[in-house]
N, C-alpha and C positions, 0 to 999 in steps of 0.2 A: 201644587198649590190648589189646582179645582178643586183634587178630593177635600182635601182640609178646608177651604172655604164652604163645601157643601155639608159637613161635617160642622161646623159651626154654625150653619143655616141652620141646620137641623136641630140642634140644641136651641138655638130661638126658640124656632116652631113649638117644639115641647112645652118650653117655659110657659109661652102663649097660651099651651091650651091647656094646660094645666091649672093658668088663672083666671075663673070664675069669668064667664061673660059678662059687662054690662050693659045694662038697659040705657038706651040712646037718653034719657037726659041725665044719667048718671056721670058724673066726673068722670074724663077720660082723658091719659095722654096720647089718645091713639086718634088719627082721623088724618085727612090726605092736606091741610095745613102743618097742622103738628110734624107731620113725616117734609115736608117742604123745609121747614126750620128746620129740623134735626139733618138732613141731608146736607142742606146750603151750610149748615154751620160746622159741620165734619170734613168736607171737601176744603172749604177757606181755612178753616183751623189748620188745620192738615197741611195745606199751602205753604201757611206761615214759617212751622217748624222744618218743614223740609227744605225751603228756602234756605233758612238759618244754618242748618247741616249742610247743605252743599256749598255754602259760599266759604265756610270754615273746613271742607274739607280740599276745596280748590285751594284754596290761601296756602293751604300745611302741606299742598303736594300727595294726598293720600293715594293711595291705591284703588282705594273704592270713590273715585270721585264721581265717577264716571256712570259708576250702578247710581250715587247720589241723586244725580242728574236726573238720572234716567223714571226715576222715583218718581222727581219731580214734573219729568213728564207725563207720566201717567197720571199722576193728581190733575194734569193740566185737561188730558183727554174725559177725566171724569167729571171736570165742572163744564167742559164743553158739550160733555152730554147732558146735565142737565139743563145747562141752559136749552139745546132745541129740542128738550122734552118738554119746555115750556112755547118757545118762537120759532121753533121749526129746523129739518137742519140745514136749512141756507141761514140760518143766521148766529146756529152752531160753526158752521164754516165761517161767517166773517166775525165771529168773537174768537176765535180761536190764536188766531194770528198778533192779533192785538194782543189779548193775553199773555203769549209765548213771549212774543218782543219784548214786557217788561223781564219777564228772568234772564233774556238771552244779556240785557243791560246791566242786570245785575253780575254776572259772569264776567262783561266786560270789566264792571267795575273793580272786583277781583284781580283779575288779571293787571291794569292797571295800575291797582295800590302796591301788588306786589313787584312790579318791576321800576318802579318807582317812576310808571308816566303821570305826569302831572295832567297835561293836555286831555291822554287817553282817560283820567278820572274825571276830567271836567266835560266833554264829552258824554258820557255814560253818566252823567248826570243830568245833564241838558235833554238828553234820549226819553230819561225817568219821568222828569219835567214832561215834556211832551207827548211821553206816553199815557198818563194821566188825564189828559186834556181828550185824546182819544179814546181813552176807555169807558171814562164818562158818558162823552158824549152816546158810546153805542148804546149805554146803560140808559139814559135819557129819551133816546129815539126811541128804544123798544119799549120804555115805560112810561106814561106821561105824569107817574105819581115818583116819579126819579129825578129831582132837581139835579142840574148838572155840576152846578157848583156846587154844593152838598157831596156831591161824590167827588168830586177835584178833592175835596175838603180832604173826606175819607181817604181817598187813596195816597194823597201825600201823606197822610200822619201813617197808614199803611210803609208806605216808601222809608219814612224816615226810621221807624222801627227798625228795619229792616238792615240800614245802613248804620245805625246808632250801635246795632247790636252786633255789628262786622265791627266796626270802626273801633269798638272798645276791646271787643276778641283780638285783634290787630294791635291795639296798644295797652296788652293784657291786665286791661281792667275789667276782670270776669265775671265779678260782681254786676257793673252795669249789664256787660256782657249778656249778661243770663236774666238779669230783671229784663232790658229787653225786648229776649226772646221771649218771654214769658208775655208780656204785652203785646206783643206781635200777635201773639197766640188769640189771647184774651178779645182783642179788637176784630180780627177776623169776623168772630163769632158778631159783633157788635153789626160790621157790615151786612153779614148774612142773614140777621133779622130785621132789617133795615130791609133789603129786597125781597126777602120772602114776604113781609108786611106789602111792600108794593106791588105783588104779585097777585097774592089773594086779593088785593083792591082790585086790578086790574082784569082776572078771572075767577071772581065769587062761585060761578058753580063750577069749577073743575077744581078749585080746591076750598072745603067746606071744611070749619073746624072753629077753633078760637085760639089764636097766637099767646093773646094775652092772659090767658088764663091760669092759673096757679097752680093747675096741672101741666100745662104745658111748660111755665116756668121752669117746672119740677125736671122733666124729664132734660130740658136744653141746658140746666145748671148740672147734670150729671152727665152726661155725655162732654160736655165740655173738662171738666173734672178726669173723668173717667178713659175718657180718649188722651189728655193730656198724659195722663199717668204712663199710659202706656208706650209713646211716643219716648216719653223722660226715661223710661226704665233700661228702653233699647239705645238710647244715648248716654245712660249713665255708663251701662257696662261697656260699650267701645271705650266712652274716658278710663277706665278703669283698667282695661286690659293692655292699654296704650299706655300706661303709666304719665297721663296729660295732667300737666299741670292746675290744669280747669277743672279734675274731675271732682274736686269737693264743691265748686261752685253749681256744678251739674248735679251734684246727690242734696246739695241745700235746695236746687229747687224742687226735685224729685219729693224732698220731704215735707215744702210749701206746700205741694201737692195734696200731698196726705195729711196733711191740717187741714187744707180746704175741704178734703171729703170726708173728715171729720166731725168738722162743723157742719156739713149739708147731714150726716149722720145724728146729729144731735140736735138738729133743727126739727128733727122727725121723733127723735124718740125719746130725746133728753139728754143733759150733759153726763148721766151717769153709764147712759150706753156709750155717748160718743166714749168716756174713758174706756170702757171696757173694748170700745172696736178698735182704736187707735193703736196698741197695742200687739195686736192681732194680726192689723193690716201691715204695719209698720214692722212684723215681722218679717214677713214674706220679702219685703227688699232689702232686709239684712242677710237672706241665704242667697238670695241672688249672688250678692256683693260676695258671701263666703264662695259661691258658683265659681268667679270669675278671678278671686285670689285664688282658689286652687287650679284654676286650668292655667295660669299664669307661672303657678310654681311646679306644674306637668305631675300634681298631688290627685292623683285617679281614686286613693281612699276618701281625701276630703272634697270631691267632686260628689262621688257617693253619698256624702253625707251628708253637704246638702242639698243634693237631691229629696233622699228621707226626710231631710226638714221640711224642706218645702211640700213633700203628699203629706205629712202631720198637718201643716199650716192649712192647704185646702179644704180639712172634712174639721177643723179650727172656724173656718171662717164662713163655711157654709152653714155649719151648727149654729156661729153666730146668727145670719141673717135670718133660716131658717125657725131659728126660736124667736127673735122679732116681729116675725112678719109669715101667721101661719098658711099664705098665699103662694109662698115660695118652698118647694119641696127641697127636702137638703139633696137629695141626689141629684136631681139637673141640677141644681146651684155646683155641688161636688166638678161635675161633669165640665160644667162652663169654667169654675176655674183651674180644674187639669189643661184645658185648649189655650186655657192663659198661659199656664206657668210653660209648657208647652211649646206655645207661639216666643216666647223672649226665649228661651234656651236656645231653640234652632237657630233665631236668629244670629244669637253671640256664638254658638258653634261655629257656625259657616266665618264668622266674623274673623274667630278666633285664628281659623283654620287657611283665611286670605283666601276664602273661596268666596267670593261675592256675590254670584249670578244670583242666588237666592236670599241672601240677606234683609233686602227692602223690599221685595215681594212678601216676604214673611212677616217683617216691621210693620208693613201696611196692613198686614191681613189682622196683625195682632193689634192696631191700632181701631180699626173696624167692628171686631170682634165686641170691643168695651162698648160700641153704642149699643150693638143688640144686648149686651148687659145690661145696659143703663135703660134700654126702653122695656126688660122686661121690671126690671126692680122698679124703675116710677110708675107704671100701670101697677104691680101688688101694693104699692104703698099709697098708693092715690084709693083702690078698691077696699084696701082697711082701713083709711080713713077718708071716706069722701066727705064728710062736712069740713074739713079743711081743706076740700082743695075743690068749694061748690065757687063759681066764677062770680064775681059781686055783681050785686042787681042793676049798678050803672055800668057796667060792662057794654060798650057799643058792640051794638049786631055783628056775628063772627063775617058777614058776606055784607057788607053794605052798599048801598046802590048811588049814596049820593058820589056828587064828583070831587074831587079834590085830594090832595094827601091822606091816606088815611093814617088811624088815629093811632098809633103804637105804643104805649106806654114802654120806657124800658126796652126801646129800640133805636134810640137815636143818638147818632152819630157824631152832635152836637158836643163839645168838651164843656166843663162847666167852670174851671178857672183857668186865663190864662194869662202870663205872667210876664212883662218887659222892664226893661229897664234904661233909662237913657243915656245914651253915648255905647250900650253893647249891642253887639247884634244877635245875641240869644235871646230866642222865646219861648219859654216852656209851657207845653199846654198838660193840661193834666198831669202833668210832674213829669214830662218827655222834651230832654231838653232840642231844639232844634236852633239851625243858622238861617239867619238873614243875610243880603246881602246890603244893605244899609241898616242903621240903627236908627230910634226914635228920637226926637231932638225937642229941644225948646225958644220959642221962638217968640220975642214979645210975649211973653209970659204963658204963652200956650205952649201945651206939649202934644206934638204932631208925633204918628205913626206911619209908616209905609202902607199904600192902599193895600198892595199886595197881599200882606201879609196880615191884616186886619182884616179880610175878604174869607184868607183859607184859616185863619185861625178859627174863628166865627163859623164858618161855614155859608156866607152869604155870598149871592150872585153879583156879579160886577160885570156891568157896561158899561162900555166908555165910550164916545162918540167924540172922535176927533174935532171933526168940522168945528163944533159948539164947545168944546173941552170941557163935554158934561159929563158927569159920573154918576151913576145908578148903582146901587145895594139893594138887594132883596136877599131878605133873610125870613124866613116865614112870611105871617102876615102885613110886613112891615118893607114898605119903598122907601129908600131914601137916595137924595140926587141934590146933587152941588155943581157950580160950576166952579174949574181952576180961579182963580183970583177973585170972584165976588164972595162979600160977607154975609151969605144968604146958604140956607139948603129949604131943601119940600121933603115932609115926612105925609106920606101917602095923600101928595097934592094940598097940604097946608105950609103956607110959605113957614119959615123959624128963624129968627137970628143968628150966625155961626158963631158969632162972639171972635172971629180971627178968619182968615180968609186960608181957602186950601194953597198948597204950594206946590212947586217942582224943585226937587232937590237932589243932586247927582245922579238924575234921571229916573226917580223915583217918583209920583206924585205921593206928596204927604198929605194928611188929614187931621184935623183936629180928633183927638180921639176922644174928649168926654160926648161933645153933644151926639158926634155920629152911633158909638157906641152905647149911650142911653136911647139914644130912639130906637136902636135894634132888641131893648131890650136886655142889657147888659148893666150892672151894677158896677163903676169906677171906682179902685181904691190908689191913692194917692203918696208915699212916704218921701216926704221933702230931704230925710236924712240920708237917702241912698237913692233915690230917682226911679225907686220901683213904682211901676201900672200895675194895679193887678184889675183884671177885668173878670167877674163872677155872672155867671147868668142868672135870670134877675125868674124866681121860681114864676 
């Protein structure tokens, strides 16, 4: 695995210097910010899916659960490095442990669902719960631009993904299934520029760059893309060679996939390239699949061939980018995607062959492989077009010194509709359905929420003070504080009428949800014909 990791390095390197240096106020996706994103968002991304594989390969009993596992450890060692590349490694060593505990809960939970402990699920749920609350918090301590309930926020909808996308593989709805996984995926990244943003607030000169910038953009929409793809391809063909039920649900998303980088293709050069590349691309995962039917049918002539298809398709698609983009020489392009086609073959060889040791070593390597693609191809396309990706002139300072949050466009973690309904206990936030453990009600003509769950939906802080049974929300720039039973709340120390007083209910405290939820800045919509809330955040 070194060599071929070093071997891939090395193909970067080329790429690199073979594209045109630029001059320091030139667009660039390159700079020790930018690499902070792209890192944080590889690692967590990365998290997500291997999670998802190993909790569906513990369920089905597999062989390689264990390499899954193991996988997943090593993603764990690799955000634990980054983290004390940033806080040091004493505090690499106390994130590390917390981190691990929630997957070891996930495992539990596996384990549980399959033997039909009820207890041991609800347990390993309670664990998740809690783990959360600690994870936070460490996130919080080491940054003080890391609200802690903002990250509770995050990590439960993290958590719920998670379980959403077991619980439906489990009760083979693969469809959800794999949407999902796919969201899992997708969110990750959402967190990881959420704390790289808090990071660069926090150490302006050790990492110097612009997060928000439209090159940057560029490069973290392709690597996400791009990584994903790769992830998908080495999970389509295990579905495939398993003769799994799932495996069309896994090659539909494989092919979301490649619409998506379709579209980031045509966003660049026009819908008539994207048609021309879509094609191209989408061929390469067609020999794959011929790969994997012939080593299936023990067919060594049509293994051979598509082989041959697949080196056709390489110097196919490097000619493509190559005449796009005269920044990218077609033989390192050639070269970078031989270590692709390359990296998945081995992969499902060993797979094939129930040899494991290697398998996820090589899935990770080929997963890693697509960022150095994707950062060399957004630095040439950034460099032959830099007036489209110059940073706009109210762009705040990439290092700024003031205190407070800083300012992230396009990184926050905040959901923007989310969706109850009265007498159910599902609330879907951004179309992710989750469970309450109470439901919203109506009460003298008001319609009350669960604090709880109005707190992590939102993403706002909640304090409660017994003694006085006062309750505190902070959600950005906005306080809000009620006491149990009076008809009163304070929106950043201005008394306001509740219109209905808060309550306790089957040990719940409930809330009025219009006025709390407008003063944090939320837009209430109302349907008297089926008792839907939908709450939209208010731009």
């Amino acid at each position: 695995m070194g060599k071929r990791l070093a071997k891939s390095i090395s193909v970067l390197l080329v790429i690199l210097l073979l594209v045109p240096t630029l001059a320091s106020a030139a667009p660039t996706t390159q700079g020790k910010a930018e690499d902070l994103r792209s890192a944080l968002g590889s690692v967590l991304g990365e998290h997500a899916l291997l999670a998802v594989i190993a909790m569906q390969k513990g369920y089905d009993g597999k062989g390689d659960f264990a390499q899954s596992a193991a996988a997943l450890g090593a993603n764990t060692d690799d955000l634990t490095a980054a983290i004390a590349s940033v806080y040091g490694a004493e505090a690499g060593a106390a994130f590390k442990p917390i981190w691990a505990s929630h997957i070891g809960f996930f495992v539990d939970y596996v384990t549980a669902v399959k033997s039909g402990d009820t207890a041991g699920k609800q347990k390993a749920l309670d664990n998740l719960d809690a783990y959360r609350v600690q994870q936070a918090k460490f996130f919080a301590d080491a940054n003080p631009n890391l609200n802690q309930a903002t990250i509770e926020a995050g990590l439960k909808m993290h958590i719920d993904h998670l379980l959403s996308a077991f619980d439906s593989y489990v009760a083979k709805n693969y469809t959800q299934a794999y949407s999902q996984a796919d969201m899992a995926y997708k969110h990750m990244y959402m967190t990881g520029d959420a704390i790289a943003g808090a990071i660069v607030k926090q150490f302006p000169a050790q990492f110097p760059g612009n997060l928000t910038s439209p090159s940057s953009n560029l490069r973290s929409g392709l690597d996400q893309i791009l990584g994903e793809h790769a992830i998908l391809a080495v999970w389509t063909m295990q579905k495939g060679i398993d003769g799994a039920p799932d495996f069309q649900n896994a090659a539909a998303l494989l092919s979301k996939n490649t619409d998506e980088l379709t579209a980031a293709v045509s966003s660049v050069y026009g819908n008539e390239a994207g048609a021309a590349f879509k094609p191209i691309w989408a061929s390469h995962i067609g020999f794959l699949v011929d790969y994997v039917t012939a080593t299936g049918a023990k067919n060594t002539a049509n293994q051979q061939l598509a082989k041959a298809n697949l080196a056709d398709y390489i110097v196919k698609q490097a000619t493509f980018f190559a005449g796009a983009n005269p920044n990218l020489p077609q033989a390192t392009l050639e070269a970078g995607l031989r270590e692709h086609i390359d990296q998945l073959i081995s992969a499902f060889d060993g797979y094939a062959a129930g040899n494991y040791t290697n398998v996820y070593p090589t899935a990770r390597e080929a997963y890693h492989h697509m960022f150095m693609f994707s950062g060399a191809l957004g630095e040439a396309i950034v460099k032959q077009f830099p007036a489209k990706f110059e940073p706009a002139t109210t762009t705040p300072p990439t290092t700024p010194t003031d205190p407070g949050t800083p300012t992230m466009p396009d990184m926050d973690m905040t959901p923007e509709v989310i969706k109850l309904k009265v007498g159910s206990r599902t609330v879907t936030v951004d179309g992710m359905a989750m469970t309450m453990d109470v439901s919203p009600l109506i009460r003298n003509n008001t319609t009350y929420i669960p604090l709880r769950y109005l707190a992590e939906s939102v993403g706002a802080e909640v304090k409660y003070t017994k003694s006085s049974k006062t309750v505190q929300l902070k959600q950005g720039g906005a306080a809000v504080t009620f006491q149990i039973g009076q008809d009163a709340f304070w929106v950043n120390g201005a008394k306001q009428s509740l219109g209905a007083v808060a309550i306790a209910e089957n040990g719940r405290t409930q809330i009025p949800v219009r006025a709390v939820t407008q003063a944090l800045g939320w837009t209430v919509g109302w349907s008297a014909s089926n008792g839907e809330i939908t709450l939209t955040k208010t731009p």
